[in-house]
Backbone and ligand atoms as CSV (ligand in chain L), in Angstrom:
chain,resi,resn,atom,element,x,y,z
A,1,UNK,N,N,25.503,11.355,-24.082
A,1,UNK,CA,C,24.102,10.938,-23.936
A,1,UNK,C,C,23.773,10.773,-22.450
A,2,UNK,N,N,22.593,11.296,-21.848
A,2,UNK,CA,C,22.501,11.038,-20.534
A,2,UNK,C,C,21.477,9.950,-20.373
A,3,UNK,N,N,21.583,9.263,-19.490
A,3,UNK,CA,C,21.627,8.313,-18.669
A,3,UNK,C,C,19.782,8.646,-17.766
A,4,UNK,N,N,19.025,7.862,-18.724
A,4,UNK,CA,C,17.266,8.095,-18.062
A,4,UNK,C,C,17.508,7.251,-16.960
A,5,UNK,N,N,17.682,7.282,-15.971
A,5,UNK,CA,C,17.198,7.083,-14.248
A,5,UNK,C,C,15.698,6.700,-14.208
A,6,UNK,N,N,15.704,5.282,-14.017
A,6,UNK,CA,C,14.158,4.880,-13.690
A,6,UNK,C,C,13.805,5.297,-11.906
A,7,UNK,N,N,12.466,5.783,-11.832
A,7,UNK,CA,C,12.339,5.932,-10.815
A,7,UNK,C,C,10.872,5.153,-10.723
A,8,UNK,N,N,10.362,3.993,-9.976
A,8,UNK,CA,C,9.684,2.861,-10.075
A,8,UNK,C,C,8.283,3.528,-9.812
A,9,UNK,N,N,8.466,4.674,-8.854
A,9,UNK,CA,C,6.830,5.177,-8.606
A,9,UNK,C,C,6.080,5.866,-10.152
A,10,UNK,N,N,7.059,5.793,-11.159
A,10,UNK,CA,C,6.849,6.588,-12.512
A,10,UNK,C,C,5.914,5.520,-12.923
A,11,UNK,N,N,5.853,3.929,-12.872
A,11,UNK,CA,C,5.548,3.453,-13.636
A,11,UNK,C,C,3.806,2.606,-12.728
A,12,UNK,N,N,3.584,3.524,-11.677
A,12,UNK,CA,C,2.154,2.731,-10.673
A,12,UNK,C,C,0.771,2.922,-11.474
A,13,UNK,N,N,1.189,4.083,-12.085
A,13,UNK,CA,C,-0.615,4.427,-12.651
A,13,UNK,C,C,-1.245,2.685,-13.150
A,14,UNK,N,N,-0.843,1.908,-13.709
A,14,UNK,CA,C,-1.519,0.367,-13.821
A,14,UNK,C,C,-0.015,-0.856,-13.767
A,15,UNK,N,N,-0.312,-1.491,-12.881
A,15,UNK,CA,C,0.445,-2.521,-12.376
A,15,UNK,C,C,0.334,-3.561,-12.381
A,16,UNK,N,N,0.616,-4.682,-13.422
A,16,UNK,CA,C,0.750,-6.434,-13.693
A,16,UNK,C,C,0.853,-6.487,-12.498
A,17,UNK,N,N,-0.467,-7.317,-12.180
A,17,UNK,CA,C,-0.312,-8.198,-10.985
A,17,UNK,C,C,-0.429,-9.744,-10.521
A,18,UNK,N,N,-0.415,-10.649,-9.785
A,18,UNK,CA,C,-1.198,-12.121,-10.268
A,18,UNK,C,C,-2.446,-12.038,-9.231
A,19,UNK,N,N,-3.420,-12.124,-10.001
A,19,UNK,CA,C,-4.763,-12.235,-9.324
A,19,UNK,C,C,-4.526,-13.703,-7.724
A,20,UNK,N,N,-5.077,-13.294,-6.934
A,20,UNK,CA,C,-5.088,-13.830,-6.035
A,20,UNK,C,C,-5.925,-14.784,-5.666
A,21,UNK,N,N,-6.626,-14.747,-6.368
A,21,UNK,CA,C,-8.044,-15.716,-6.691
A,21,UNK,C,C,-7.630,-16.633,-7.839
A,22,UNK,N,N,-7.347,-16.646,-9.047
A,22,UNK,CA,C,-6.991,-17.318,-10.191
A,22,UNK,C,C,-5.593,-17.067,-10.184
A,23,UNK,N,N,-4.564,-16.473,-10.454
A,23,UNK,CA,C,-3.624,-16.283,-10.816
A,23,UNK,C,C,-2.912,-16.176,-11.978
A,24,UNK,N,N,-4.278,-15.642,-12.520
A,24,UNK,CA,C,-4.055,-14.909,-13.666
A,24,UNK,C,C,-3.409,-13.564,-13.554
A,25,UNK,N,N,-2.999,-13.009,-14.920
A,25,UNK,CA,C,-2.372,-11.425,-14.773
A,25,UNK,C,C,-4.148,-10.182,-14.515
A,26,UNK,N,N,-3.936,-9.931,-13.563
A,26,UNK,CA,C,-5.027,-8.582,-13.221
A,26,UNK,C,C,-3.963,-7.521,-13.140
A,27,UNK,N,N,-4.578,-6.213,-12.810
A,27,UNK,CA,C,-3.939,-4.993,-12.543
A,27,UNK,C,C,-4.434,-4.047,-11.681
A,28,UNK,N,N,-2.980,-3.475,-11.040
A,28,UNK,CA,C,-3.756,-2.349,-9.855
A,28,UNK,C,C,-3.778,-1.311,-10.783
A,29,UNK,N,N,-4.791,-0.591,-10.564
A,29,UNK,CA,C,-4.180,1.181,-11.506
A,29,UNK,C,C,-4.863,1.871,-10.845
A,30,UNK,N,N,-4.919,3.266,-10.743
A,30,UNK,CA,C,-5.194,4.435,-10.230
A,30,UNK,C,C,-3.961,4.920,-9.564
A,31,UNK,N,N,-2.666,4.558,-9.375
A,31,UNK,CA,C,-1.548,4.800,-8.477
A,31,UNK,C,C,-1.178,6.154,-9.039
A,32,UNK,N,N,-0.616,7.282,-7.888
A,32,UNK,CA,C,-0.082,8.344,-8.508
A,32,UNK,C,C,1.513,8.352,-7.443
A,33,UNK,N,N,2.402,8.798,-8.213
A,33,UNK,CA,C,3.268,8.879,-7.138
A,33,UNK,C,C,3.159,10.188,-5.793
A,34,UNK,N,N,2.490,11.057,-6.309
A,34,UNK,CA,C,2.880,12.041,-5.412
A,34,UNK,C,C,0.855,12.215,-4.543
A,35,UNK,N,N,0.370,11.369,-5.033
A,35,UNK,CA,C,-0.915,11.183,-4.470
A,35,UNK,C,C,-1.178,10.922,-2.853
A,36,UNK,N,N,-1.629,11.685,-1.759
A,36,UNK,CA,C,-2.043,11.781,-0.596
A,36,UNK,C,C,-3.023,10.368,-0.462
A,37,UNK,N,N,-2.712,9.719,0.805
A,37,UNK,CA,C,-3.681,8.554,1.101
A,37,UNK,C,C,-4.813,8.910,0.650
A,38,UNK,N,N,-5.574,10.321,1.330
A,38,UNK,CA,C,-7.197,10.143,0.731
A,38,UNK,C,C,-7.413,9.970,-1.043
A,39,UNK,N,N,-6.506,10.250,-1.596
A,39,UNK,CA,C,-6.699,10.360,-2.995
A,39,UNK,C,C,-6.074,8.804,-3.871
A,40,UNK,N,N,-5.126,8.057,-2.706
A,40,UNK,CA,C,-5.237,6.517,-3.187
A,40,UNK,C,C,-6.751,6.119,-2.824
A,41,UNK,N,N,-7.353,6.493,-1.601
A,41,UNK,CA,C,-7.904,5.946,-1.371
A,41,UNK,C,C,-9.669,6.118,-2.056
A,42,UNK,N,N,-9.954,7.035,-3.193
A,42,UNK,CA,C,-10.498,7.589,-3.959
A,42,UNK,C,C,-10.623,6.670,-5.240
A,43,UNK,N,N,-9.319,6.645,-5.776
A,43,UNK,CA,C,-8.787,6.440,-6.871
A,43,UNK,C,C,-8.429,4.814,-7.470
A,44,UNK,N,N,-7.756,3.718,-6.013
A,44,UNK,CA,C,-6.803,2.563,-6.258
A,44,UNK,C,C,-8.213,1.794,-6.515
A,45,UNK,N,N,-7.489,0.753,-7.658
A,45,UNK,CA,C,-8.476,-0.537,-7.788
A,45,UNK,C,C,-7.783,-1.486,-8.252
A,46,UNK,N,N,-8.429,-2.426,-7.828
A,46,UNK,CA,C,-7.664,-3.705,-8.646
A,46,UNK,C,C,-8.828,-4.452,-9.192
A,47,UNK,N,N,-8.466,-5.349,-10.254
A,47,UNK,CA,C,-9.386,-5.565,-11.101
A,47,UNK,C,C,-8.396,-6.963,-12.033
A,48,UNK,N,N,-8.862,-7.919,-11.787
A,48,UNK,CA,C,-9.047,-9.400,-13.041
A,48,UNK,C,C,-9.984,-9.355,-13.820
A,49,UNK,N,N,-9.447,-9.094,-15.081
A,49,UNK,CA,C,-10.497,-9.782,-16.501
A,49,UNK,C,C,-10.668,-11.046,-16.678
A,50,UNK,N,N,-9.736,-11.969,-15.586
A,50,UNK,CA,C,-10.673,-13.649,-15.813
A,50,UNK,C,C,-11.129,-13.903,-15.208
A,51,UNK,N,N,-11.406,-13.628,-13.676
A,51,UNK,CA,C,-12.552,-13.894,-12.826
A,51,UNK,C,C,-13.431,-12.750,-12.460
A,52,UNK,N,N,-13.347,-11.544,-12.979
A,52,UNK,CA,C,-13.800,-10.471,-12.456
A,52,UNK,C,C,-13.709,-10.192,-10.905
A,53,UNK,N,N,-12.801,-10.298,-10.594
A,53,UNK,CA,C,-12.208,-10.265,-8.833
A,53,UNK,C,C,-11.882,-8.545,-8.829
A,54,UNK,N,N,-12.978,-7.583,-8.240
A,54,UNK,CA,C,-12.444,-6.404,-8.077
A,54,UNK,C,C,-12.496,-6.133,-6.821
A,55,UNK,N,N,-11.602,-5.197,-6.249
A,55,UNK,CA,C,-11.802,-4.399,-5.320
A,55,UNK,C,C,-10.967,-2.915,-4.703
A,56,UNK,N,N,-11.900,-2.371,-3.801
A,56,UNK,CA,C,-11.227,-0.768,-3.952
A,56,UNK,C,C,-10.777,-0.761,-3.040
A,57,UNK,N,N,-9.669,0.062,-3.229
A,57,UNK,CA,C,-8.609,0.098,-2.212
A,57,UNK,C,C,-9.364,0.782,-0.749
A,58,UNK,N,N,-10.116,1.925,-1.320
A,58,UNK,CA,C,-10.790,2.133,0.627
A,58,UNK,C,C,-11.689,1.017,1.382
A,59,UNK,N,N,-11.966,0.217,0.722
A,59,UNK,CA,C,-12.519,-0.934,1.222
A,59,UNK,C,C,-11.657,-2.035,1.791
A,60,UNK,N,N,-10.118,-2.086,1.764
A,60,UNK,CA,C,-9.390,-2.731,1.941
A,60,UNK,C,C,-8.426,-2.696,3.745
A,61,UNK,N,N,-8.124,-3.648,4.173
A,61,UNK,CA,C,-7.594,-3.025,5.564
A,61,UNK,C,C,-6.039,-2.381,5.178
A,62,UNK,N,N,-5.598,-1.432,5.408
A,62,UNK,CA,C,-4.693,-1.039,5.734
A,62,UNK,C,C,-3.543,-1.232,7.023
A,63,UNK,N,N,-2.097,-1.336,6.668
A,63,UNK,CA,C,-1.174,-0.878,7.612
A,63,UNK,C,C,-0.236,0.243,7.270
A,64,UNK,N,N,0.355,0.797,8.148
A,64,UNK,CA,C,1.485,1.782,8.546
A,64,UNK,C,C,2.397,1.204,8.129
A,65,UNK,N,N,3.288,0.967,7.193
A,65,UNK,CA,C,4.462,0.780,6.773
A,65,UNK,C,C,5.756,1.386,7.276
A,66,UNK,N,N,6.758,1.120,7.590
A,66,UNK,CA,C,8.008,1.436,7.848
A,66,UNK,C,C,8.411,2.104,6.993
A,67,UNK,N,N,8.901,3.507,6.721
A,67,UNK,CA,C,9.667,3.736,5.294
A,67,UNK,C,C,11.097,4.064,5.767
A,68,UNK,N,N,11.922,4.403,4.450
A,68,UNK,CA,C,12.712,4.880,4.667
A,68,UNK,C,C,12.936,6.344,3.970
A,69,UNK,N,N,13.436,7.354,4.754
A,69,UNK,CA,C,13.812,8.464,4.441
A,69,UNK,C,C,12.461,9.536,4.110
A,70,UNK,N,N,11.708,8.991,5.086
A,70,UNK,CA,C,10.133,9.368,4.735
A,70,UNK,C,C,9.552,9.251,3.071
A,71,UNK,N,N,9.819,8.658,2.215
A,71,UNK,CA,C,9.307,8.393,1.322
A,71,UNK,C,C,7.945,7.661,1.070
A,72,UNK,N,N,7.404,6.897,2.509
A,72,UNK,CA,C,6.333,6.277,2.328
A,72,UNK,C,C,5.326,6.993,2.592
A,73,UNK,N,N,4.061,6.457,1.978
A,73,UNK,CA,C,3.320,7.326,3.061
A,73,UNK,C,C,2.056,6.390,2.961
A,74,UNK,N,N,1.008,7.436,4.021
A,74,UNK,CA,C,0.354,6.413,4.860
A,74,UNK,C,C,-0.387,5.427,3.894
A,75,UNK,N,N,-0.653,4.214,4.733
A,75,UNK,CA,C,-1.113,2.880,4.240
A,75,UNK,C,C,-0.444,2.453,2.945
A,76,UNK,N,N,0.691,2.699,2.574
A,76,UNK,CA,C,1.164,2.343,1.299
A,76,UNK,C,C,2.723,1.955,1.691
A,77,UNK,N,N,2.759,0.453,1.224
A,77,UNK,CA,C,3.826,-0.453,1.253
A,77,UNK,C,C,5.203,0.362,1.170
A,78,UNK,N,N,6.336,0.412,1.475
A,78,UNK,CA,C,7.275,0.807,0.955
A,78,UNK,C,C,7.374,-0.188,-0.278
A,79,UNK,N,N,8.129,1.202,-1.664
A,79,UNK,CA,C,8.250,0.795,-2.946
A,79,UNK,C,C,9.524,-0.089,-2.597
A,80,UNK,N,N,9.794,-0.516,-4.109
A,80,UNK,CA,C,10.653,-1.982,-4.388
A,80,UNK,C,C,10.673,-3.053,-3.210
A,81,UNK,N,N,9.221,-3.235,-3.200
A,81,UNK,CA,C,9.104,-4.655,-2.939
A,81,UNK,C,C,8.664,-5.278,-3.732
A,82,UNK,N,N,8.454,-6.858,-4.129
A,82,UNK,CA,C,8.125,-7.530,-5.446
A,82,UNK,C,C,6.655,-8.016,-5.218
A,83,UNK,N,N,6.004,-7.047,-4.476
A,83,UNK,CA,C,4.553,-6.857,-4.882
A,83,UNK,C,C,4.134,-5.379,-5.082
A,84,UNK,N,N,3.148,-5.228,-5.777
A,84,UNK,CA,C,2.588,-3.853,-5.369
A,84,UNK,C,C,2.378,-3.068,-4.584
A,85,UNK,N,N,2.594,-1.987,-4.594
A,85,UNK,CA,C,3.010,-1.162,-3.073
A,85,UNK,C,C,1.582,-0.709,-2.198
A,86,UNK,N,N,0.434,-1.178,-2.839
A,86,UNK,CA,C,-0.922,-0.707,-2.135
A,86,UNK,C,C,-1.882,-1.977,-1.937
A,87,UNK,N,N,-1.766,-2.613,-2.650
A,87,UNK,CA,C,-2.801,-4.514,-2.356
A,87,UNK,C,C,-1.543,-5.277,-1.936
A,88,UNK,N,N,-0.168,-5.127,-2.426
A,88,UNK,CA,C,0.581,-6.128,-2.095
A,88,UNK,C,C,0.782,-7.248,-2.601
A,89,UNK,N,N,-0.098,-7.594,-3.810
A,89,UNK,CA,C,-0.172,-8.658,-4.264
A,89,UNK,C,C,1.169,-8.725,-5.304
A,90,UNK,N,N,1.426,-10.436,-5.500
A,90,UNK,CA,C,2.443,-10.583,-6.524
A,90,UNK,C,C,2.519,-9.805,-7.450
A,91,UNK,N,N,3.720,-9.146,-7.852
A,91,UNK,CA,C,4.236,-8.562,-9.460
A,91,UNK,C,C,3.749,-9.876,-10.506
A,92,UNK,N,N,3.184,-9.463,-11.923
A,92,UNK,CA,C,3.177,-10.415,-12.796
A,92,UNK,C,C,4.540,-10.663,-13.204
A,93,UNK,N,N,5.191,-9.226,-13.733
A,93,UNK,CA,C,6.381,-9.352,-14.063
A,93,UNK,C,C,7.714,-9.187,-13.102
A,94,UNK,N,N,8.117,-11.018,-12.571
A,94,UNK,CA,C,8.711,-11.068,-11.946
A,94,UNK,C,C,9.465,-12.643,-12.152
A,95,UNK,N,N,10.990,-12.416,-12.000
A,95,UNK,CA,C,11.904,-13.578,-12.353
A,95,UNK,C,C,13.234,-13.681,-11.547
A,96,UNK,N,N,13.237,-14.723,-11.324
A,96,UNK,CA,C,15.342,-14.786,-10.596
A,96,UNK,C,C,16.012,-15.060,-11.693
A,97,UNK,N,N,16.838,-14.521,-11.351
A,97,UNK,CA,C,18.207,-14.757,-12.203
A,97,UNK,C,C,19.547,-14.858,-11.723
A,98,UNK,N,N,20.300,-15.568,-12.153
A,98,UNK,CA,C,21.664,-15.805,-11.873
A,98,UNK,C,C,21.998,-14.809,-10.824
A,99,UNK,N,N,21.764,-13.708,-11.019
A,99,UNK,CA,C,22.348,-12.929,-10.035
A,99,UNK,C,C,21.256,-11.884,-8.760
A,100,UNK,N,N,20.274,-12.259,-9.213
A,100,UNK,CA,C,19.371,-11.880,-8.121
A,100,UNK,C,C,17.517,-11.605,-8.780
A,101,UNK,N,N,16.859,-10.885,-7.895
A,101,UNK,CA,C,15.388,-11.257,-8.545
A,101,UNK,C,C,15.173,-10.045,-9.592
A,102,UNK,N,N,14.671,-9.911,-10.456
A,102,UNK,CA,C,14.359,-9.256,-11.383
A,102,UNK,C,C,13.034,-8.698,-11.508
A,103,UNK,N,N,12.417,-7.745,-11.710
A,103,UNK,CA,C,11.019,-7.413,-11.579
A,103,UNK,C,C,10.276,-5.989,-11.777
A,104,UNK,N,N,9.324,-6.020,-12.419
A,104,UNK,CA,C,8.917,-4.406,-13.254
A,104,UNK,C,C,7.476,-4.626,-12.590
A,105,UNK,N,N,6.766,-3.124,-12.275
A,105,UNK,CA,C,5.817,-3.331,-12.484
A,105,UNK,C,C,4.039,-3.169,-13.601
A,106,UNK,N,N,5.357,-2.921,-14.779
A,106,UNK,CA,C,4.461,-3.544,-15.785
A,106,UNK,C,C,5.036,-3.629,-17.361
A,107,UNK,N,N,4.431,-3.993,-17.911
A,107,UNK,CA,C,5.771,-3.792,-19.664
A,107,UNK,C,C,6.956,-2.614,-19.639
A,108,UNK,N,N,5.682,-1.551,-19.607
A,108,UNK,CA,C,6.498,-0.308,-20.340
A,108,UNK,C,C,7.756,-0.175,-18.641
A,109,UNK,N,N,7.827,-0.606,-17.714
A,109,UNK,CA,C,8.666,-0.712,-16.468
A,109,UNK,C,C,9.632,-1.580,-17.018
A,110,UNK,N,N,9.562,-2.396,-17.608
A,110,UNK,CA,C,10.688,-3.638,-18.038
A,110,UNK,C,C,11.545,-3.066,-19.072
A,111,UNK,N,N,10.508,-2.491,-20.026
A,111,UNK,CA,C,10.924,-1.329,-21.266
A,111,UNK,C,C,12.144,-0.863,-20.719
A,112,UNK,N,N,11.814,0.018,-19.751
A,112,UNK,CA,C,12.565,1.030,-19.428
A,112,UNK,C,C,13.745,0.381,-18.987
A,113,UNK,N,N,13.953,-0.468,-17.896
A,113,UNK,CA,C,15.016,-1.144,-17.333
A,113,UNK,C,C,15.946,-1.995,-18.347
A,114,UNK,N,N,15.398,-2.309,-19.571
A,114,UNK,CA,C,15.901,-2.813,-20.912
A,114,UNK,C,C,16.391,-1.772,-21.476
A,115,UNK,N,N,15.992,-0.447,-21.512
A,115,UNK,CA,C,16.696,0.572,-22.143
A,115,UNK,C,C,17.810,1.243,-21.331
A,116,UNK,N,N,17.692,1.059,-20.262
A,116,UNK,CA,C,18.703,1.623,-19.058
A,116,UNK,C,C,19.897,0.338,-18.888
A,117,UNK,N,N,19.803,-1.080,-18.723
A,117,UNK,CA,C,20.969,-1.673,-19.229
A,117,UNK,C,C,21.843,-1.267,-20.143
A,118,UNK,N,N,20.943,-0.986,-21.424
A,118,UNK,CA,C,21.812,-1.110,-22.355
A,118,UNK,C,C,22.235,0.228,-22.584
A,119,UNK,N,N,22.110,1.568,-22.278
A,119,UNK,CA,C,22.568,2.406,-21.974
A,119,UNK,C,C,24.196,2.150,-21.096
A,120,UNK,N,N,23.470,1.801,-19.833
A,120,UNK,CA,C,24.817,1.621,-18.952
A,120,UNK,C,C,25.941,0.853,-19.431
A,121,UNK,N,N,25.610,-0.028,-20.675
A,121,UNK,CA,C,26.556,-1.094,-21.496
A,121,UNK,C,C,27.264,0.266,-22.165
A,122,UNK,N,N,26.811,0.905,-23.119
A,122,UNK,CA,C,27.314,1.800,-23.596
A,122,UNK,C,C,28.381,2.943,-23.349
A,123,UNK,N,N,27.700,3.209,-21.885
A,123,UNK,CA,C,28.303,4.429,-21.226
A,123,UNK,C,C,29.473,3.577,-20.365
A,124,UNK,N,N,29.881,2.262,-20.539
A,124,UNK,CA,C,30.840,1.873,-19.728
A,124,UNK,C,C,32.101,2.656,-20.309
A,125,UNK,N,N,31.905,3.073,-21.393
A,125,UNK,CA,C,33.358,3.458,-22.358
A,125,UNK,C,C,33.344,4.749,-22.325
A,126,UNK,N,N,32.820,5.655,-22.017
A,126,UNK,CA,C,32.500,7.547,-22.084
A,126,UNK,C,C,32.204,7.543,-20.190
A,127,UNK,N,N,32.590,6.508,-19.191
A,127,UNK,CA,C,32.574,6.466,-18.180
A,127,UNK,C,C,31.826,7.786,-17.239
A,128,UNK,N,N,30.225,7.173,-18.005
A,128,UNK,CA,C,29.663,8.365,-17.629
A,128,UNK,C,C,28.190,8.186,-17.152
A,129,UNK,N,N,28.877,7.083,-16.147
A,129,UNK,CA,C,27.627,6.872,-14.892
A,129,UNK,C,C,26.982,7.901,-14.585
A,130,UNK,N,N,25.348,7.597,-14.477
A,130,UNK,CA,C,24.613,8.441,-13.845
A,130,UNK,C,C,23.224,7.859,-12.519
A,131,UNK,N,N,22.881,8.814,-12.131
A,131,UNK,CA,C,22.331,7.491,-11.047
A,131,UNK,C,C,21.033,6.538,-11.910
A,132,UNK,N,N,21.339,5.629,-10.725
A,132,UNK,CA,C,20.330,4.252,-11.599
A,132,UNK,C,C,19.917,3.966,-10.175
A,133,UNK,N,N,18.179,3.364,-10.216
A,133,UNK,CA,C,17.893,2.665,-9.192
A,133,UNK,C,C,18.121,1.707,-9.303
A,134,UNK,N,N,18.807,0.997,-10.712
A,134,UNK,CA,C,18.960,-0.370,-10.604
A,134,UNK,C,C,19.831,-0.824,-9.463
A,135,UNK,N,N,19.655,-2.541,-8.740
A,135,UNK,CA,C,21.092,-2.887,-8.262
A,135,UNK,C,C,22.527,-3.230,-8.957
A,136,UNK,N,N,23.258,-3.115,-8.064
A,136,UNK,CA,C,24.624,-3.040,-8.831
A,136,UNK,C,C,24.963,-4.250,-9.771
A,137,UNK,N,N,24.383,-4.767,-9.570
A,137,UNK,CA,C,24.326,-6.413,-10.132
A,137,UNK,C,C,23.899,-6.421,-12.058
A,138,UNK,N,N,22.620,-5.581,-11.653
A,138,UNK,CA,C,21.614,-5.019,-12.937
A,138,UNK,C,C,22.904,-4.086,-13.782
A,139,UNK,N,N,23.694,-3.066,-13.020
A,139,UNK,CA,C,24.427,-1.936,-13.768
A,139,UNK,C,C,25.693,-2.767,-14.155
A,140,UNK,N,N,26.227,-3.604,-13.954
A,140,UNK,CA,C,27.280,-4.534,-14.193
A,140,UNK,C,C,27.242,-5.186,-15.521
A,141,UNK,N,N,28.161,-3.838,-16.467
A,141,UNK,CA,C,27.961,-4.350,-18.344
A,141,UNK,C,C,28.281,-5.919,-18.586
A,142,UNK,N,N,29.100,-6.565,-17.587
A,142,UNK,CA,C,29.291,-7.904,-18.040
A,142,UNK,C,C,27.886,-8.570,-17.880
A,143,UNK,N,N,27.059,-8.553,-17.228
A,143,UNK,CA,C,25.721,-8.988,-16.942
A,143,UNK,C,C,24.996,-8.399,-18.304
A,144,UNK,N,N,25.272,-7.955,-18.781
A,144,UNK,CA,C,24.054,-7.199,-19.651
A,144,UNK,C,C,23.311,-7.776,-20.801
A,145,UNK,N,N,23.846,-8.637,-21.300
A,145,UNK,CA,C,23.452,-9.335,-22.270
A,145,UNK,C,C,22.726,-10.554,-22.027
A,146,UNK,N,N,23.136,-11.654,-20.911
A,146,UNK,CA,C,22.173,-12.038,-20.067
A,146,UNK,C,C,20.907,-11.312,-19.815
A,147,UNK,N,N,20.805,-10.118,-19.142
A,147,UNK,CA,C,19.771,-9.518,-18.255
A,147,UNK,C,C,18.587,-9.289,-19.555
A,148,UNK,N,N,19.591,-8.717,-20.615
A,148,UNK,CA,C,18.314,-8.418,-21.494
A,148,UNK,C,C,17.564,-9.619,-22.117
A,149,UNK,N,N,18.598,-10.406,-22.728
A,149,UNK,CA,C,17.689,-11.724,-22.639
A,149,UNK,C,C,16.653,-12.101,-21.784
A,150,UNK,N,N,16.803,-12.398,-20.370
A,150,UNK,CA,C,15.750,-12.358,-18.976
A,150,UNK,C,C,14.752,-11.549,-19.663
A,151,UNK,N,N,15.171,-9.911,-19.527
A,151,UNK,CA,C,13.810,-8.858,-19.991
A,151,UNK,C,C,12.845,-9.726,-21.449
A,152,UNK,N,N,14.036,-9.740,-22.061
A,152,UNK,CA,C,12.644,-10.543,-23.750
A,152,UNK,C,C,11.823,-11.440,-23.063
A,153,UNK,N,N,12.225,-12.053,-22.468
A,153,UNK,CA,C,11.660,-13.403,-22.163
A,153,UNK,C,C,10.343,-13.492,-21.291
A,154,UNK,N,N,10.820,-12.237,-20.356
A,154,UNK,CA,C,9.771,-11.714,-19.456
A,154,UNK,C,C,8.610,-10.858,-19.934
A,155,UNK,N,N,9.476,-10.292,-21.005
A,155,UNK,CA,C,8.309,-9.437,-21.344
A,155,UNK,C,C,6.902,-10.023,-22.316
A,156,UNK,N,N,7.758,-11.118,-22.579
A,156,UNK,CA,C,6.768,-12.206,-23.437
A,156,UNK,C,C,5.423,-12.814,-22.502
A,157,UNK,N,N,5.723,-12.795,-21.117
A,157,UNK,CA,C,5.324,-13.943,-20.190
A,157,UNK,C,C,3.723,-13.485,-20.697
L,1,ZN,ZN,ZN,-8.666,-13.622,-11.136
């Protein structure tokens, strides 16, 4: 069985976020991974259904981010940070755990990282690692039963 590899820009098109105004769950969406600044900048919005707090991303100030391995691009955060990679604002779905911070950016993102544990639990015995963006911490079958617990719990929030 092979081994689905989350790759985090898969999951931007709408992103749990905590509204910055209330701190309630809002969401960024319009994200594409392979989308050119002018076309975030077309496209990104963020938006709360409890205060109605919107705003568009070309209306927003921008910086130049540092990337690595040229993966960033312009005005957009480098990914896996534990905010959104274009407003920046808090992940909704986000938790520490025993062994470090935990965080999706949105259900079906947690989904996936819940299905990729328990994969890697599996494949500890057919020793048939494949790449994972998880950290090593996350791919560590003794952790696994913990972690998914964390995921239920989170995914409830
Ligand atoms: Zn709000």
């Amino acid at each position: 069985m092979s081994i689905y590899s989350i790759q985090d820009e898969d999951f931007i098109a709408e992103m749990a976020v905590v509204c910055p105004k209330c701190q309630a769950m809002a969401a960024v969406f319009g994200g594409q991974a392979a989308a050119t600044a002018a076309e975030n900048e077309a496209q990104l919005r963020f938006f709360c259904v409890s205060c109605n707090f919107a705003l568009r991303y070309k209306n927003t100030p921008k910086f130049k981010a540092h990337s690595k391995a040229g993966r960033g691009k312009d005005g957009v955060v480098e990914a896996n940070l534990v905010c959104d990679p274009f407003f920046g604002f808090d992940l909704w779905y986000c938790t520490d755990t025993a062994y470090g911070l935990l965080w999706a950016y949105n259900r079906d993102h947690l989904r996936a990282i819940q299905y990729e544990i328990e994969q890697l639990r599996l494949a500890q015995h057919q020793n048939t690692q494949g790449g994972t963006a998880l950290p090593l911490w996350a791919q560590n079958p003794k952790n696994s039963d913990y972690l998914i617990q964390v995921l239920e719990k989170l995914v409830l929030k």
